[in-house]
C-alpha positions in Angstrom: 82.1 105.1 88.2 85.3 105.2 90.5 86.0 107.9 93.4 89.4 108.1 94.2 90.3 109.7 97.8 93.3 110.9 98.7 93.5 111.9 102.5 96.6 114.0 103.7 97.5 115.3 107.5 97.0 119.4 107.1 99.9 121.6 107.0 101.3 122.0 110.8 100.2 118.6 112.0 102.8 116.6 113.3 103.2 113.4 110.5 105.8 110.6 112.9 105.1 108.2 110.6 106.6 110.4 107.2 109.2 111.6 109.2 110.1 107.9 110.3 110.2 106.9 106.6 111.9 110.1 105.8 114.5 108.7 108.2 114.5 105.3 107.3 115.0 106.5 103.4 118.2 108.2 104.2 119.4 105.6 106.3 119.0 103.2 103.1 121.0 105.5 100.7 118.6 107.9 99.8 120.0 111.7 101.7 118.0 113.6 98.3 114.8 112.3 100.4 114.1 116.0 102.4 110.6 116.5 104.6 108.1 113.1 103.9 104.2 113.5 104.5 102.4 110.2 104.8 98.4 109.4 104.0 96.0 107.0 102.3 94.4 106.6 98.8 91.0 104.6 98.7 89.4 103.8 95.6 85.4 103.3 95.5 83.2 101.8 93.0 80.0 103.6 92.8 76.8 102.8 91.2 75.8 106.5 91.0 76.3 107.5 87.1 75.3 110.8 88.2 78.8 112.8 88.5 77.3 115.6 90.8 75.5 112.9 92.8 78.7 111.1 93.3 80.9 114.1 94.3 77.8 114.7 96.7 77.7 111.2 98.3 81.9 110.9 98.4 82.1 114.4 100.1 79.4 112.9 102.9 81.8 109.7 102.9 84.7 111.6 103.4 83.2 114.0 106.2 81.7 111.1 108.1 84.5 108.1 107.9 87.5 108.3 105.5 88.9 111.4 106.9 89.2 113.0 110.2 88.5 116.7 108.9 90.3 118.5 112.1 93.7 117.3 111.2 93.1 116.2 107.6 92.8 117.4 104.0 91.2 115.4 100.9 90.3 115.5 97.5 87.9 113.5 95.5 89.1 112.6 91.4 85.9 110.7 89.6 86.8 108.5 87.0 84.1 107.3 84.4 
């Protein structure tokens, strides 16, 4: 089974590196480009088979290393 993470800054935390590309696409031709929020996807392979199990073990993952939960949201998508 796959876990898919995505990790976002929360609303009202300051995001310099989407407002840099936000910049940086309207430099290159793109002024439709409006506010840009940045964050990171990971993709797991887990041997749980279990889908409540995994949820469990992802949300532990999540809370412990793959996101800072003061300034960060995330979601968890199991696939298989």
């Amino acid at each position: 089974m796959k876990a898919r993470v995505h990790v976002t800054l929360k609303n009202g935390v300051l995001d310099p590196q989407g407002k840099a590309i936000g910049h940086s696409l309207n430099r290159l031709g793109f002024p439709e480009v409006g506010d840009v929020r940045q964050g990171k996807f990971i993709e797991l392979e887990l041997a749980e088979t279990d889908q409540a199990k995994a949820k469990a073990r992802v949300e532990d993952m999540c809370k412990k290393l793959l996101a800072n939960t003061v300034i960060e949201n995330y979601s968890i998508e199991l696939v298989g």
